[in-house]
C-alpha positions in Angstrom: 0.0 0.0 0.0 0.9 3.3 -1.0 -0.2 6.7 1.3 1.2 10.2 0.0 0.8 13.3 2.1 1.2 16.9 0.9 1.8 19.8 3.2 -1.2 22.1 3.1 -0.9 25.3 5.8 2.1 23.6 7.2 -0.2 20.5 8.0 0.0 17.4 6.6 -2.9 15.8 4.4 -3.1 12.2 2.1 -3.7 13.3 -1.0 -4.0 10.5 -4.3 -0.9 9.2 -6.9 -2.2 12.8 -9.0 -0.1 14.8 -6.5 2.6 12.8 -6.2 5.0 15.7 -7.0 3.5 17.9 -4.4 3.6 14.8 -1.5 6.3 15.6 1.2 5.8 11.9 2.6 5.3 8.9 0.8 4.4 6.4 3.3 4.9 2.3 1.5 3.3 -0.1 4.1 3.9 -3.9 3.2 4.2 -2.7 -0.7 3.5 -5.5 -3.3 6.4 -6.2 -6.2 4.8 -3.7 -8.3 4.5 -0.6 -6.0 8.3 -1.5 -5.0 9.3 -1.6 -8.6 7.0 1.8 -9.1 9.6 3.2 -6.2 12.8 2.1 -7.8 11.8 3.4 -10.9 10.9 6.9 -9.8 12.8 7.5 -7.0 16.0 5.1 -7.8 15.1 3.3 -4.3 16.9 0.2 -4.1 14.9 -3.1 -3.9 17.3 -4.5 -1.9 16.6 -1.6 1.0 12.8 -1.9 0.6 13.2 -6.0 1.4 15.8 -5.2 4.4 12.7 -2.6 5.9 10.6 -5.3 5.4 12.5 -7.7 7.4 11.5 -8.5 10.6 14.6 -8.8 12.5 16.5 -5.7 10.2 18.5 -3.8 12.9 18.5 0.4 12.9 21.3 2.0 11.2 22.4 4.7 8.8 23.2 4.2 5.2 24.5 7.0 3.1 24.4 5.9 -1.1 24.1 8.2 -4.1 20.6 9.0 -4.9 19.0 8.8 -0.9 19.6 8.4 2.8 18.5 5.7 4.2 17.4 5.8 8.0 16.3 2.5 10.1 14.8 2.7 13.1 12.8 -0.2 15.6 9.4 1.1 16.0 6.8 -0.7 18.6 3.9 -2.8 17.2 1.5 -4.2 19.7 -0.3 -7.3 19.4 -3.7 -6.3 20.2 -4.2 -10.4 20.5 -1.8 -10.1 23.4 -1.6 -7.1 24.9 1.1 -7.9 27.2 3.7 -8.8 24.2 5.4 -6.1 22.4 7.1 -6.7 19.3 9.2 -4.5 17.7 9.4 -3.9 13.5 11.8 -1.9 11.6 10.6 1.2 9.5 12.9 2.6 7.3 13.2 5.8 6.4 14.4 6.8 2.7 15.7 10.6 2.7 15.6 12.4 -0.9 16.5 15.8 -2.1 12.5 16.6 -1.8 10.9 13.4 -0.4 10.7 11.2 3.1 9.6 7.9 1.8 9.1 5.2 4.8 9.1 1.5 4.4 7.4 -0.7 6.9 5.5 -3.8 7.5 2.6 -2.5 9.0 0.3 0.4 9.7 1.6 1.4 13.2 0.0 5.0 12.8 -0.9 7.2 9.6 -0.5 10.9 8.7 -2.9 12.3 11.0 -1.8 10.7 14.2 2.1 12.1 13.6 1.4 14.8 15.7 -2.1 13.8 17.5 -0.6 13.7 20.6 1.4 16.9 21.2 -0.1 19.9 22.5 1.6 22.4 20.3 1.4 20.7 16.7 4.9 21.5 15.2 4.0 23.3 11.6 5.4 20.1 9.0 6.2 22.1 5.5 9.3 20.4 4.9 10.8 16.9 4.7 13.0 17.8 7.9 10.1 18.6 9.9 7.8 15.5 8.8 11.3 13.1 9.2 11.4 15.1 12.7 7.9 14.4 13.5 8.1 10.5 12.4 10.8 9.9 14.9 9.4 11.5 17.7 6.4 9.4 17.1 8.2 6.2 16.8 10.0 7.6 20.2 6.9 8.0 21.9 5.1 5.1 21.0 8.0 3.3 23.2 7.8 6.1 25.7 4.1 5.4 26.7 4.5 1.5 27.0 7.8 2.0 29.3 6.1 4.3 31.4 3.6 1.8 33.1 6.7 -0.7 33.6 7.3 0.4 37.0 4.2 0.5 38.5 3.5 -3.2 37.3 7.2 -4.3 38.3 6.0 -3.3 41.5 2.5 -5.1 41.4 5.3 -8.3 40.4 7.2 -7.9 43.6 4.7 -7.1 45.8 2.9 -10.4 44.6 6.3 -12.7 44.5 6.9 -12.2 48.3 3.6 -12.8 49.2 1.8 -16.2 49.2 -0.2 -16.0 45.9 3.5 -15.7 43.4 2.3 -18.3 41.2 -0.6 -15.8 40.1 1.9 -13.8 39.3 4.6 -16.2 37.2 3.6 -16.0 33.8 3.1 -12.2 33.6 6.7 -11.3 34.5 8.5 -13.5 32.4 6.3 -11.7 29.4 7.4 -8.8 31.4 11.1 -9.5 31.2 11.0 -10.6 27.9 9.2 -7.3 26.5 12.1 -5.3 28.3 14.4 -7.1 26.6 13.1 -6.4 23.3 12.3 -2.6 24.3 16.2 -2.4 25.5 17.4 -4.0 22.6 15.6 -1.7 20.1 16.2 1.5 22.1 20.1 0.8 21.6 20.0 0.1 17.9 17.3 3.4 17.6 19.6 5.6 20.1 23.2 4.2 17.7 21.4 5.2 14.6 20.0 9.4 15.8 23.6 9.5 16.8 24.3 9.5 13.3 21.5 11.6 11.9 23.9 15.0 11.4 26.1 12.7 8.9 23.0 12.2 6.4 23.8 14.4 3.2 20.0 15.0 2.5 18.9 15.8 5.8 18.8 19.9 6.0 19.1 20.2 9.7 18.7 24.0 10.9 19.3 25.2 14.6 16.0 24.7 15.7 15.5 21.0 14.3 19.6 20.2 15.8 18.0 21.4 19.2 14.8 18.4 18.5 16.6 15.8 17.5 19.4 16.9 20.4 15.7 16.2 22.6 15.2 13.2 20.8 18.3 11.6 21.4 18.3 12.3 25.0 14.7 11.0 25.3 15.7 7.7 23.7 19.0 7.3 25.7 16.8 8.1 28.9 14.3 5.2 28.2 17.3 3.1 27.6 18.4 3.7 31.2 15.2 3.0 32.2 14.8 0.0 30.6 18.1 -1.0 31.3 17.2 -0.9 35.1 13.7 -2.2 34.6 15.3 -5.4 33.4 17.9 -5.4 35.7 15.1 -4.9 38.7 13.0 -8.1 36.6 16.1 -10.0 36.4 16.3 -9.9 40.2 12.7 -10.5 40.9 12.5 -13.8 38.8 15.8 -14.9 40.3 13.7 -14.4 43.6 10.6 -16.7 42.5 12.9 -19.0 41.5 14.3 -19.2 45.1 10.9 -19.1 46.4 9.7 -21.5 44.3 12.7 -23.6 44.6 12.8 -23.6 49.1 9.3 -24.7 48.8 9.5 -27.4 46.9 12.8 -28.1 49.2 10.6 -27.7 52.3 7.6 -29.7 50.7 10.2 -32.6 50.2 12.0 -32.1 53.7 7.9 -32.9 55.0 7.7 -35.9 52.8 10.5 -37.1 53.6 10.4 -36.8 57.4 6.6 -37.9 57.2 8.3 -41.3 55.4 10.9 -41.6 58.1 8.4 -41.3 61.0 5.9 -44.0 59.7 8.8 -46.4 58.8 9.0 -47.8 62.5 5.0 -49.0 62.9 5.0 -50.2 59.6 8.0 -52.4 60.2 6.3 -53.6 63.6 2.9 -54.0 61.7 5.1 -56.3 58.8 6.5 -58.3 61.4 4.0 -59.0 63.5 2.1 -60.4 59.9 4.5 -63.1 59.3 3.9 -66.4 60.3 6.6 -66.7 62.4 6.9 -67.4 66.4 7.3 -63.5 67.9 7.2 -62.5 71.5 3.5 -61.8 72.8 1.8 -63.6 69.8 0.0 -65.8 72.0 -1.0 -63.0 74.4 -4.2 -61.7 74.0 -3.7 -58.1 74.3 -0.7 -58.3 71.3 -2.7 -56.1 68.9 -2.4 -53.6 71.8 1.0 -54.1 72.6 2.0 -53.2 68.8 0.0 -50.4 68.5 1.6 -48.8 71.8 5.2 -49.7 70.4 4.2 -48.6 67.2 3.2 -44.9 69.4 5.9 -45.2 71.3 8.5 -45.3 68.5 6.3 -42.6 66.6 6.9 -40.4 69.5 10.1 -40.8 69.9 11.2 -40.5 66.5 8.9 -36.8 66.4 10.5 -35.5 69.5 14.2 -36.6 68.0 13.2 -34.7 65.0 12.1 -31.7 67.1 15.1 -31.8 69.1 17.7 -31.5 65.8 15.1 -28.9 64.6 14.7 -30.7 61.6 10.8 -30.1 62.4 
């Protein structure tokens, strides 16, 4: 699929292929072999880049070649499915003299949300300031899931120390695994804007070096924060483990000692069932006199037990 958006009062709008010349942002969104081979031909736009943006696992980085500037950056996509697993996709981002062309798998927002959220709407006339605005958005996106990540690492804790952790289990290994991901991208996003001034078709003024001086801060900031995040998860599932590891030691210790206790009558009780000649067989009270050493022995064993603390 093919979006273009021409800047109308400094605000962006999709407009069809008739304005093509006057579009400021081509947006290609999982583009079939002829709207990639429509690209190449009128924008010289490598096929090769348009399959590596369409990769899955492509990492962010900074190409310079003749004709174009290519960006890549790891946006989020959520899986509305699962809304506790984040994935991240690349979206590239093809600088020309006139044109920012991105390249992505899916539709993670459109023209009108590039700015939906900001109070002040920056004015987007030029390719700098739309290229500006995509990156902030694909910064933000991140931003707003990592936010919540404390308050629900501290939901995980709270619920790991206290009796009801296996609630708990499955939710913050997603957790740790989403971090990962998130930390991951942030470093390949935060390696590439640090080499944003090097791109030859990028006109950045004093104003836009001061944004994207903001943006790179913001992104190295949530990559502290997720950094620690995982860090602080890391611990926490190292402490289930343990939990989850002295009970079961405890549970077994029981068992065990429970085994060792009731060894002694059942030994009596398998003796006195052979047909054998045993002292007090012929008394009539020796059904008694087992069950009492059968007590007796129980007893004694417990209070050993007790006595090493091993109860």
């Amino acid at each position: 699929m093919l979006r273009y958006y021409a800047s109308e009062n400094s605000v962006l709008k999709e407009v069809d292929e008739s304005r093509l010349d006057e579009a400021v942002w081509i947006d290609m969104i999982a583009p079939n072999p002829d709207e990639a081979e429509f690209m190449r031909r009128k924008f010289e736009i490598d096929l090769q880049d348009i399959a590596d943006c369409l990769d899955p696992n492509e990492r962010a980085r900074v190409e310079i070649a003749d004709e174009y500037d290519l960006v890549v950056l790891r946006s989020l996509l959520t899986n509305k499915a699962v809304e506790d697993r984040l994935d991240t996709i690349p979206i590239g981002l093809a600088l020309t003299s006139e044109k920012v062309i991105t390249i992505r798998i899916g539709a993670t927002f459109v023209g009108g949300e590039v700015t939906a959220d900001l109070k002040r709407r920056p004015p987007l006339g030029t390719k700098e300031q739309v290229f500006i605005a995509i990156v902030r958005r694909i910064i933000r996106d991140i931003e707003r899931r990592i936010r919540p990540v404390e308050r629900r690492i501290a939901h995980i804790q709270e619920t790991i120390l206290s009796s009801r952790r296996r609630e708990i289990a499955q939710g913050a290994f997603a957790l740790s695994n989403n971090l990962i991901m998130l930390n991951t991208a942030l470093l390949s996003n935060l390696n590439a804007i640090s080499m944003l001034p090097k791109v030859r078709n990028l006109q950045i003024m004093k104003e836009m070096s001061d944004v994207l001086d903001d943006i790179e801060n913001d992104v190295a900031q949530l990559y502290e924060m997720t950094t620690v995040y995982r860090e602080t998860m890391s611990n926490l599932i190292n402490a289930y483990e343990f939990a989850e590891s002295n009970q079961l030691s405890t549970i077994m210790k029981t068992l065990t000692t429970i085994s060792l206790i009731l060894i002694l009558p059942t030994l009596l009780a398998s003796l006195y069932g052979m047909n054998v000649n045993l002292p007090f067989e012929s008394d009539p009270n020796a059904f008694w006199i087992v069950i009492c050493l059968s007590a007796i022995a129980v007893a004694g064993l417990w209070i050993a037990l007790r006595l090493k603390r091993i109860l």
